[in-house]
LOKOL-413343 format. One record per residue (C-alpha): residue number from 0; residue in one letter; y, z, x. Coordinates in Angstrom, 1 decimal, decimal comma, padded with zeros to 4 digits, always signed. Each point is the difference from the previous one (the first is absolute). Layout:
<sites>
SITE   n res     c2     c3     c1
SITE NUM   a      Y      Z      X
...
</sites>
This chain:
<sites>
SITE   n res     c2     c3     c1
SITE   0   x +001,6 -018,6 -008,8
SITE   1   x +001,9 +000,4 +003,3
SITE   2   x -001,9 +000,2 +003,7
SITE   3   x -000,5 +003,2 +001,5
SITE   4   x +003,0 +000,7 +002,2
SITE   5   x -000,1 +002,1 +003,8
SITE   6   x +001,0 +003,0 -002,0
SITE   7   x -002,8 -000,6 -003,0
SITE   8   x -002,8 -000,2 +002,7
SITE   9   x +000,8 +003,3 +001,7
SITE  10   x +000,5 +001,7 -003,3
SITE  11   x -002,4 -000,9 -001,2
SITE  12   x -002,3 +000,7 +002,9
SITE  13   x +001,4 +003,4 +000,6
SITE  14   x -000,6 +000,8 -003,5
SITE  15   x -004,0 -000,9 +000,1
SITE  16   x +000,2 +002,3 +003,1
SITE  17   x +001,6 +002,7 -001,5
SITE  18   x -002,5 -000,4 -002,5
SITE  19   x -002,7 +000,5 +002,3
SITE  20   x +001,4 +002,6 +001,3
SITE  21   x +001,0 +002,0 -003,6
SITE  22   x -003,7 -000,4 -001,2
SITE  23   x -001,6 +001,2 +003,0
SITE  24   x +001,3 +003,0 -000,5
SITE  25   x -001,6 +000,5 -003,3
SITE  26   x -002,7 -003,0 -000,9
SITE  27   x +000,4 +000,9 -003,7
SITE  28   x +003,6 +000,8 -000,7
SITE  29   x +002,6 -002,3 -001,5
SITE  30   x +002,3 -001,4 +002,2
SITE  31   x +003,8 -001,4 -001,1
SITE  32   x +003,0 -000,9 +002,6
SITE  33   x +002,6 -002,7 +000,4
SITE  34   x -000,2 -001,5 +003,3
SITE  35   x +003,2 -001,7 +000,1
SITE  36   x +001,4 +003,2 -001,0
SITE  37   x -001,7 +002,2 +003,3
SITE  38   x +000,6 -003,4 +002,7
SITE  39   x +004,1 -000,3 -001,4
SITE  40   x +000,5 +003,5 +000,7
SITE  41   x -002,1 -000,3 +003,3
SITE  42   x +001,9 -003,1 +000,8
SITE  43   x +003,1 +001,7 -000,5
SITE  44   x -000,8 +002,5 +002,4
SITE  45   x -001,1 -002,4 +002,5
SITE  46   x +003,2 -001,3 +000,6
SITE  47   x +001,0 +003,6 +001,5
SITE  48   x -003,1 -000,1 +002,1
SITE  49   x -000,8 -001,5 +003,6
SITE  50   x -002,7 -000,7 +002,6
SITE  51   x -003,5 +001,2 -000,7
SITE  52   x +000,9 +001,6 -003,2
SITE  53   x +001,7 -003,0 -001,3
SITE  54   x -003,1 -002,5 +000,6
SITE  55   x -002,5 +002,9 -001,7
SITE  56   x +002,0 -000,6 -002,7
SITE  57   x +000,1 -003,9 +000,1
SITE  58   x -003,9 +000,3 +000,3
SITE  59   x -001,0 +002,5 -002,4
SITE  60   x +002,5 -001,7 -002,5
SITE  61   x -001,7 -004,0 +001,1
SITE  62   x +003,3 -001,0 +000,7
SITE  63   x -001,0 -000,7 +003,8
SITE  64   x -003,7 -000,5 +001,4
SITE  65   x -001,4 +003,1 +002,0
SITE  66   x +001,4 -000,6 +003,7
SITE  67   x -003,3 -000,6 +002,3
SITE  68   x +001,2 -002,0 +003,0
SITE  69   x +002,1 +002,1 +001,8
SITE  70   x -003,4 +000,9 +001,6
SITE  71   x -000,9 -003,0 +002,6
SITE  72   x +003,1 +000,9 +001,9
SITE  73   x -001,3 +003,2 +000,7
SITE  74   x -003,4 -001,3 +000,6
SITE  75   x +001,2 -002,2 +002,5
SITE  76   x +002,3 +002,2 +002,1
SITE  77   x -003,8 +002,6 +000,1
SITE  78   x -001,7 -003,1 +001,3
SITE  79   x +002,6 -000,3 +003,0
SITE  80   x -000,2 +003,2 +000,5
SITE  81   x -003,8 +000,6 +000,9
SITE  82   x -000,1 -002,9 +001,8
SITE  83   x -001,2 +000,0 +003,4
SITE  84   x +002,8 +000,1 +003,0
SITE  85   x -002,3 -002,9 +001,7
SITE  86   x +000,7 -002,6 -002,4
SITE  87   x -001,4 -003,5 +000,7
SITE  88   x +003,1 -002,9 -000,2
SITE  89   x -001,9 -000,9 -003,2
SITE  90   x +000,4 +003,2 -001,8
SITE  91   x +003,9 +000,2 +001,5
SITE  92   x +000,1 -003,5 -002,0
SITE  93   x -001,2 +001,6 -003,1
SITE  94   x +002,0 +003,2 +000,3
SITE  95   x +003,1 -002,4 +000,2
SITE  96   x -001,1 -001,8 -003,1
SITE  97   x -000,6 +002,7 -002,1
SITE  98   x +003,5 +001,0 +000,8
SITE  99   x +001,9 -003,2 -000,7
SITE 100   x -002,1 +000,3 -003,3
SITE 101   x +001,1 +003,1 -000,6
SITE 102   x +003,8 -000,3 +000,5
SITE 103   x -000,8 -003,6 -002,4
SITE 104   x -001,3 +002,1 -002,4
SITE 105   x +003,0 +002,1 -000,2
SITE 106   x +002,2 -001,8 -002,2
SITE 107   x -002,8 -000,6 -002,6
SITE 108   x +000,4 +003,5 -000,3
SITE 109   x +003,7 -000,2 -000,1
SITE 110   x -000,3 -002,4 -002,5
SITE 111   x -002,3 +001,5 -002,5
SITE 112   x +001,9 +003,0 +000,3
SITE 113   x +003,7 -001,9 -001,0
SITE 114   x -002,2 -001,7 -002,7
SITE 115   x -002,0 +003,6 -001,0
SITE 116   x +003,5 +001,4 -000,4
SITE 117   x +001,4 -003,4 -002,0
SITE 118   x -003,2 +000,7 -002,3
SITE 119   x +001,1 +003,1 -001,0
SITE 120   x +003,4 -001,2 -000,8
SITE 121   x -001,7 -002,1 -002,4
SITE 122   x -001,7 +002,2 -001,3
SITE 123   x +003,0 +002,5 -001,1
SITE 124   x +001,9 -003,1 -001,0
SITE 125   x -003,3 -000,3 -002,4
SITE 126   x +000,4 +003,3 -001,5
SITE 127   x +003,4 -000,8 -000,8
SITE 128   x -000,7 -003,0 -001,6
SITE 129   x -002,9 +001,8 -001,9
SITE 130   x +002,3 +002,6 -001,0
SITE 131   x +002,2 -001,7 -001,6
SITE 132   x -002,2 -002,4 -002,0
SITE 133   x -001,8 +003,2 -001,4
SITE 134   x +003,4 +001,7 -000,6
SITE 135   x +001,1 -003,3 -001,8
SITE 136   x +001,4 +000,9 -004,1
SITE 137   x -001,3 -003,1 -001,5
SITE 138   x -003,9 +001,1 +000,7
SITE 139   x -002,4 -000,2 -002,8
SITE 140   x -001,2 +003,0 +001,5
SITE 141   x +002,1 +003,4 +000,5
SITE 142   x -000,7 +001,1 +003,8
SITE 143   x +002,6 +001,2 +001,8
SITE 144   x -000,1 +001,3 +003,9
SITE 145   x +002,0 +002,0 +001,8
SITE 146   x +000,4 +001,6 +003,6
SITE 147   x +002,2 +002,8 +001,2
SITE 148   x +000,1 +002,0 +003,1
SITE 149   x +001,3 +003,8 -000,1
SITE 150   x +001,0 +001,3 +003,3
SITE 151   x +001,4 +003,0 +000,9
SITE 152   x +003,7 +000,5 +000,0
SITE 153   x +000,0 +001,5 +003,3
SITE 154   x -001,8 -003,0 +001,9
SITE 155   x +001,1 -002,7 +001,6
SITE 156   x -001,7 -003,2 -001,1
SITE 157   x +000,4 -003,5 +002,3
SITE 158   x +002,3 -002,3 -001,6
SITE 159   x -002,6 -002,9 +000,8
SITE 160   x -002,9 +001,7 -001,9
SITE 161   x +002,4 +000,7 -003,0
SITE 162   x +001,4 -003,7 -000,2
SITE 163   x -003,6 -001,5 +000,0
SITE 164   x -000,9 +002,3 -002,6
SITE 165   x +002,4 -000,9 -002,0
SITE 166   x -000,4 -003,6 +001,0
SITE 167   x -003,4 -000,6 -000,6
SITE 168   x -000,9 +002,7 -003,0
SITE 169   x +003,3 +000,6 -001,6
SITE 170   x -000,3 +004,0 +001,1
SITE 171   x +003,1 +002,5 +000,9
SITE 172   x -000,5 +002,9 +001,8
SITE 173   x +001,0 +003,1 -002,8
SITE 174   x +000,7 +003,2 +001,6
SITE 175   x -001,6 +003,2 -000,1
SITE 176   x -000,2 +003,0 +000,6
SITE 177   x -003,6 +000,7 +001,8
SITE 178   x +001,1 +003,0 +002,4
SITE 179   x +001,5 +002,7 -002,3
SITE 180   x -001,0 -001,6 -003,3
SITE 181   x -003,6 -001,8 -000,2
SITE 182   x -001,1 +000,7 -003,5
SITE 183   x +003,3 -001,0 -001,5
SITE 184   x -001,0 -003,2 +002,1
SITE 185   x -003,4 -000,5 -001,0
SITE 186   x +000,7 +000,3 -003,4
SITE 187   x +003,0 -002,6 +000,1
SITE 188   x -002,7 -002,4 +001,5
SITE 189   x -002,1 +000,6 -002,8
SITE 190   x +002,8 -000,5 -002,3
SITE 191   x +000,7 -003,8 +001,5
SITE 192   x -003,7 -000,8 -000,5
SITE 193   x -000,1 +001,2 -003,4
SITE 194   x +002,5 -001,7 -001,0
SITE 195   x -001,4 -003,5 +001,8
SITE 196   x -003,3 +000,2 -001,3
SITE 197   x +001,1 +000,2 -003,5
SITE 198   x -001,1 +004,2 +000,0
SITE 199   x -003,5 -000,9 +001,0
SITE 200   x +000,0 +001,2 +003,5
SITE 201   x +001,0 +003,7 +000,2
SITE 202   x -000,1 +002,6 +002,7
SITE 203   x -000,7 -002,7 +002,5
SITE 204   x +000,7 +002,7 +002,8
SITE 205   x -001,9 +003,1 -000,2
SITE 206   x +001,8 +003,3 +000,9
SITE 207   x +000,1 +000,7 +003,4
SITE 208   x -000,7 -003,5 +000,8
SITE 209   x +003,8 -000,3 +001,5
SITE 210   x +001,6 +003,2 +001,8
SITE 211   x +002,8 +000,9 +002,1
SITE 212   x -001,7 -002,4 +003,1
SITE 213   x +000,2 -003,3 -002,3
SITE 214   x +002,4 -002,6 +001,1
SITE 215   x -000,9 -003,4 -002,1
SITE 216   x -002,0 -000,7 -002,8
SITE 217   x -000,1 -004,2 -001,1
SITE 218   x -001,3 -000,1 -003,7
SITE 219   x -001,3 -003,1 -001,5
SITE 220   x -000,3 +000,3 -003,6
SITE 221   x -001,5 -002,7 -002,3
SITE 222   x -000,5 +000,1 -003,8
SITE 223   x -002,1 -003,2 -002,4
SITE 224   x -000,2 -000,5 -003,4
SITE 225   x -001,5 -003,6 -000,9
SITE 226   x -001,5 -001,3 -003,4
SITE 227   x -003,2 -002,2 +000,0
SITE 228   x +000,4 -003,6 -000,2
SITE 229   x -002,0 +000,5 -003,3
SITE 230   x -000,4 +003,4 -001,4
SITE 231   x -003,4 +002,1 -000,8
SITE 232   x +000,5 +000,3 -003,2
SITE 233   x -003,4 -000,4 -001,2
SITE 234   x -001,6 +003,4 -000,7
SITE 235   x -000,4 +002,5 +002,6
SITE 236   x -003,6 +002,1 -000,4
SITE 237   x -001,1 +003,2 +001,2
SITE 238   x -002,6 -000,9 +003,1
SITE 239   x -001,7 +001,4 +003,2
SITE 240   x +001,3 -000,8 +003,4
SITE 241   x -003,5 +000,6 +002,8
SITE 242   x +001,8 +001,6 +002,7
SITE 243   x -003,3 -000,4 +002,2
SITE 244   x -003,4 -001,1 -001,1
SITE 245   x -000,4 +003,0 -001,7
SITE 246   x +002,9 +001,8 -002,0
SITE 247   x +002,3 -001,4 -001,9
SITE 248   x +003,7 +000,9 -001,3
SITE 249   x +001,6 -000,5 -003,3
SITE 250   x +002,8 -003,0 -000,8
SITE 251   x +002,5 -002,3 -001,8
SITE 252   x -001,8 -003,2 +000,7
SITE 253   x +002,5 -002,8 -000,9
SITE 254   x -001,0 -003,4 -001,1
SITE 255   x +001,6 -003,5 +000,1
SITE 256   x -001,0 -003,4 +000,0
SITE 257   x +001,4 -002,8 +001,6
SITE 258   x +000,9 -002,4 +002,9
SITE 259   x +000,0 +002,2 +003,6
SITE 260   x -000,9 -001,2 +003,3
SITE 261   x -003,4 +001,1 +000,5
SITE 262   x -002,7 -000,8 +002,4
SITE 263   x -003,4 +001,9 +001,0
SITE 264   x -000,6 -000,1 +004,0
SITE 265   x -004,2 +000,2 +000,6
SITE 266   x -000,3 +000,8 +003,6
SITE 267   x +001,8 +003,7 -000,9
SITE 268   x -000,6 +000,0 -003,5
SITE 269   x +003,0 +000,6 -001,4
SITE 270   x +002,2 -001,4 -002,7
SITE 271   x +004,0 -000,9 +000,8
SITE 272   x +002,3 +000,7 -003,4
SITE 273   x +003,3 -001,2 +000,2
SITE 274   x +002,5 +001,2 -002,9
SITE 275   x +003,4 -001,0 +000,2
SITE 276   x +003,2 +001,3 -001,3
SITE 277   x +002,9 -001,2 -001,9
SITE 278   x +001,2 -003,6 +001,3
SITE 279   x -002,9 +000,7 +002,6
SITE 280   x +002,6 +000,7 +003,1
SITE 281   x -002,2 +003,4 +000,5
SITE 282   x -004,2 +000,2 -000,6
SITE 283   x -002,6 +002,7 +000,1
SITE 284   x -002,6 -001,1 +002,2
SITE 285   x -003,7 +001,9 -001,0
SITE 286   x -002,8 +000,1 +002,0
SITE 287   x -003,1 +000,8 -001,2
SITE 288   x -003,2 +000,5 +000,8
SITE 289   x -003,3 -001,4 -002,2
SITE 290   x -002,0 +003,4 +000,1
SITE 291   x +000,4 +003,6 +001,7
SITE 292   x -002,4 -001,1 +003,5
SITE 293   x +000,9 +003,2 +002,3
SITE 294   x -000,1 +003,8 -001,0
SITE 295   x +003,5 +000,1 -000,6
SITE 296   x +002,6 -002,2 -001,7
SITE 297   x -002,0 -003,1 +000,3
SITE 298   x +003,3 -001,5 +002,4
SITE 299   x -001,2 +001,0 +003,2
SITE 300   x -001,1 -003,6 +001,2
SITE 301   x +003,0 -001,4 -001,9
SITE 302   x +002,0 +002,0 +002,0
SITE 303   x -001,6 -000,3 +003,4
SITE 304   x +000,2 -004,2 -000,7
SITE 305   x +003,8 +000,2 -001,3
SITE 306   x +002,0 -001,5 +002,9
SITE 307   x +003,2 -001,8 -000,1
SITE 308   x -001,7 -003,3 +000,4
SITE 309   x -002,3 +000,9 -002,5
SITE 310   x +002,9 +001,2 -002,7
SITE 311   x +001,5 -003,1 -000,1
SITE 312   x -003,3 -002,1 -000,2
SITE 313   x -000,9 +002,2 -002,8
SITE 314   x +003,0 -000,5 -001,5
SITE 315   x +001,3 -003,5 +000,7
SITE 316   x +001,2 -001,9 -003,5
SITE 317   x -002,2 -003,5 +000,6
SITE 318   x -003,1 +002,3 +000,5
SITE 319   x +000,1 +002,5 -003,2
SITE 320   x +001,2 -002,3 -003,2
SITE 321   x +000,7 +000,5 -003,1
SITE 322   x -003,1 +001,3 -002,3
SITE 323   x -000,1 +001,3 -003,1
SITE 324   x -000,7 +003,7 +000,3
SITE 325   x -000,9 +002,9 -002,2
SITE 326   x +001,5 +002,6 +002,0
SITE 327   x -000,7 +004,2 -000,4
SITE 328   x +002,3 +002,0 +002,1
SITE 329   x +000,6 +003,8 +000,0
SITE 330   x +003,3 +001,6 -000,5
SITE 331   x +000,5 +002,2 +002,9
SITE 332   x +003,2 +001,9 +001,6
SITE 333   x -000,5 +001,4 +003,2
SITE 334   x +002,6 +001,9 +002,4
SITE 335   x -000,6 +000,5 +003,4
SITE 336   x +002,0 +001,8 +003,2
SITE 337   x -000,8 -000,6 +003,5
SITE 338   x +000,7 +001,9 +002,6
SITE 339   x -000,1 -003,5 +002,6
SITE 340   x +000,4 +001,4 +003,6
SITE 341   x -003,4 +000,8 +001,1
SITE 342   x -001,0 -003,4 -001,5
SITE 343   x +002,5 -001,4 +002,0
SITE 344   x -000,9 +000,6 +003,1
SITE 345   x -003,8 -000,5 -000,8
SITE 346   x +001,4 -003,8 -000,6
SITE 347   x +002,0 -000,1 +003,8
SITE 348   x +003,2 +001,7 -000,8
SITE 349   x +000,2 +002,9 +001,8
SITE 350   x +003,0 +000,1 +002,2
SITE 351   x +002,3 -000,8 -003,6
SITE 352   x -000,8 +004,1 -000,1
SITE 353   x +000,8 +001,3 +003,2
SITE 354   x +003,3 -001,5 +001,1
SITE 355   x +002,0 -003,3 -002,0
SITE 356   x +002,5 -000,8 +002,5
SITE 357   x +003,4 -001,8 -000,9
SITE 358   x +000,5 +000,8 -003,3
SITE 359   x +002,4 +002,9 +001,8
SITE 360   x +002,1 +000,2 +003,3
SITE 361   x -001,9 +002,9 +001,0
SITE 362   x -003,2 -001,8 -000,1
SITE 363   x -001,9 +003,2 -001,6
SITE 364   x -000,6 -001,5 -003,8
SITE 365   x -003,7 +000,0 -001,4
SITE 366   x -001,6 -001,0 -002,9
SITE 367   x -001,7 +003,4 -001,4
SITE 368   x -001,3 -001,0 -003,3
SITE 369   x -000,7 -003,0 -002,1
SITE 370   x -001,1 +000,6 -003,2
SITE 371   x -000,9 -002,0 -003,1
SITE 372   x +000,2 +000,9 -003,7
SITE 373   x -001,5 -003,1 -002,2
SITE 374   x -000,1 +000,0 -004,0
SITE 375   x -002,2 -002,8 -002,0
SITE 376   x -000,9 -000,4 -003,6
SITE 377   x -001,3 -003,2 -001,2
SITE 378   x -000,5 -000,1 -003,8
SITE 379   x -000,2 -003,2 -003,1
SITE 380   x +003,6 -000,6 +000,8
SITE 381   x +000,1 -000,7 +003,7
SITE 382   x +000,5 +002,8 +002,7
SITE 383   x +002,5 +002,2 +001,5
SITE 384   x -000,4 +001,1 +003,1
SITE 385   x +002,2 +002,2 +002,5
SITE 386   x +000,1 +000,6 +003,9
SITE 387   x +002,6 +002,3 +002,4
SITE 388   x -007,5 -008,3 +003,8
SITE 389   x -019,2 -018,1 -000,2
SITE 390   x -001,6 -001,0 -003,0
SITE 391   x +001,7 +000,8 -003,5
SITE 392   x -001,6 -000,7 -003,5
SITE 393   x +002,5 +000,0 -002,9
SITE 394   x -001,0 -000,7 -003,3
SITE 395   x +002,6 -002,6 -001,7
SITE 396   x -001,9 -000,2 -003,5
SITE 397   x +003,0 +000,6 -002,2
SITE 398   x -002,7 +000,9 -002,8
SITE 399   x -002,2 +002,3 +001,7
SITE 400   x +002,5 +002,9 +001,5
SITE 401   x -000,4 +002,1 +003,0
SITE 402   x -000,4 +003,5 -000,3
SITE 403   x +002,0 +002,2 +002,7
SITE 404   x -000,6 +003,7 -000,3
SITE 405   x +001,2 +002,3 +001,9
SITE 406   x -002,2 +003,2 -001,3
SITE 407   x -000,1 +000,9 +004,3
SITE 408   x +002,0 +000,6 +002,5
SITE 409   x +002,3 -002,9 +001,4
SITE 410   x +003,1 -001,0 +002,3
SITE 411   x +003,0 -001,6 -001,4
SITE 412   x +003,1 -001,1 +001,4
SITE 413   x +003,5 -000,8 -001,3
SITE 414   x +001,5 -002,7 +002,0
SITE 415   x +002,9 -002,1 +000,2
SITE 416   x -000,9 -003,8 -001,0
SITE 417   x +003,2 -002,0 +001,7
SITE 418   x -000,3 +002,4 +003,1
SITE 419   x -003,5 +000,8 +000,0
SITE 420   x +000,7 +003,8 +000,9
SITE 421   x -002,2 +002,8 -001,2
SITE 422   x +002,2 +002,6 -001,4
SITE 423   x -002,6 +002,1 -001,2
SITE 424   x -003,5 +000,6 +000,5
SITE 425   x -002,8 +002,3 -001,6
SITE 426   x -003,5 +000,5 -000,2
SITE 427   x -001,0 +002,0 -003,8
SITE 428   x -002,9 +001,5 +000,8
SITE 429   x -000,4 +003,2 -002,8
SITE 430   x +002,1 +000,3 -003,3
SITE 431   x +002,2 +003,4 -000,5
</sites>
């Protein structure tokens, strides 16, 4: 298994923030979205934007660090300022210092912003590269991605912000007709994602959700279909799946036994599942934990401890062996829509919404809606899924198996194993 790359670790950390974010909104709804899908198209639109709205975007999408030392230049120019006009030749000494440290500091800043900006190149050169490994026709796995921007045939788009796009994320611009014809528009977008998601995604955009004002709309659509390494094929039971502490929910419980990656973590009482698919180049990462401990879905403190750093702890290969596990797993389907903007700028990306400058001569283009459509079902032959983001005890006694059963609500993840990009995350908290 492959390091993570620059590109893994922000997706990867934007999609345990997004996360957050999704299940605070509703502690005991399920939760399912593609993070690469949401920070490609993002990405894409960040190559039209500038200034302020440009580094939101960076930040919010963990491709940059939050900016914080613009302040001591400011700092230091009020300090000269309220100083006494009877100054001793001391304090002139001083003043003079702090200046020549000032103007010293100056191309550090120059210089972190040439190497902020050569970090995002990398990172759109990593999309690229990511793209077309997914895309590639030899994959045990069918997944296929695609990105397409509709503009309106009556705009005029920078030639700069077109040839990146179609540099980085293999995207034309198709024309449309927004102004006098929106609902013929909206429903040839829905068409193209139909169509790329293999039928699963449809009606992406609502009505009404593009009009007469629209001038762009960047689409990232992205369909998987992958078969378990080994299949379920033992027999699947009717069972009961506790919701909370109290009520439960009828299933499908599936059942196989076999070789997984496995490993239970004390110090948050949870249990770590991974279930790989065919030739292993994708896995479905489970976390679950032991017992239901709060009065909802029993992931609260999972959730609060789930960083970045933790994820790949939790999830590192030497760490979490192979054991021989007797594994119980729902089938589930879920499909979910999100309207993303007020989530947005709850994470830092506000000006995106306001005013994208660049992406057109006249400087007026803004991003007015991103919205995201995701389709999952996970059953004894693998799962298909669509999208328009300390101490370890592990049993190794090949003759006494470990039981994983996930009869509660858990998080999984579908990640890329030679990249080490999320491409899909979920928590399953309450059957259909």
């Amino acid at each position: 298994m492959a390091s993570s790359t620059p590109l893994a670790k922000a997706n990867t950390t934007f999609s345990l923030a997004l996360l957050s974010k999704l299940s605070d909104n509703d502690k005991t709804a399920n939760v399912f979205f593609s993070p690469f899908s949401i920070s490609s198209a993002l990405a894409m639109v960040m190559l039209g934007a500038r200034g302020n709205t440009a580094t939101q975007m960076s930040e919010v999408l963990h491709f940059t660090e939050p900016q914080l030392q613009n302040q001591p230049q400011a700092e230091d120019q009020l300090q000269i300022q309220t100083q006494s006009p009877m100054q001793s030749q001391l304090e002139t000494r001083i003043k003079m210092q702090t200046q020549i440290q000032r103007t010293s500091r100056l191309p550090q800043y120059l210089l972190k912003y040439l190497k902020s900006q050569e970090s995002l190149d990398q990172f759109h050169s990593g999309f690229s590269q990511l793209l077309s490994e997914l895309n590639k026709p030899d994959a045990s796995y069918a997944l296929s991605v695609a990105n397409r921007m509709f503009g309106d045939q009556s705009y005029q788009f920078v030639e700069t912000f077109l040839e990146e796009t179609r540099k980085y994320y293999n995207t034309e611009l198709e024309t449309v007709d927004f102004k006098s014809a929106p609902e013929e528009a909206r429903v040839n977008i829905n068409s193209w994602v139909e169509m790329q998601t293999q039928d699963k995604i449809k009606d992406l955009l609502a009505q009404g959700m593009v009009d007469g004002l629209s001038r762009l709309v960047l689409v990232n659509a992205i369909y998987f279909k992958g078969s378990w390494n080994e299949h379920f094929g033992e027999a699947t039971v009717d069972a009961q799946f506790r919701i909370n502490k109290n009520d439960t929910r009828p299933v499908k419980m599936m059942h196989h036994k076999g070789e997984f990656s496995f490993a239970t973590f004390p110090e948050a009482n949870f249990q770590v599942l991974v279930i790989p698919y065919k030739a292993e180049e994708l896995s479905m990462i489970i976390f679950l934990p032991k017992e239901i401990e709060d009065e909802t879905t029993g992931l609260e403190k999972l959730e609060k401890e789930l960083t970045y750093e933790k994820f790949v702890e939790w999830t590192r290969p030497d760490l979490i062996g192979q054991s021989q596990v007797e594994v119980n797993l729902p089938r589930f389907k879920m499909e979910e829509t999100y309207d993303l903007n007020d989530v947005l700028r709850s994470m830092g990306m506000v000006d995106a919404f306001d005013v994208t400058r660049s992406m057109s001569p006249a400087n007026d283009l803004m991003l007015s809606k991103v919205v995201h459509k995701a389709f999952v079902e996970v059953n004894e032959e693998g799962t298909e899924a669509a999208v328009a983001t300390a101490s370890i005890l592990t049993n190794r006694i090949a003759s006494i198996p470990i039981t994983f059963t996930a009869d509660h609500p858990f998080l999984f993840f579908i990640r890329h194993n030679t990249n080490m990009s999320v491409l899909f995350a979920g928590r399953f908290c309450s059957p259909e």
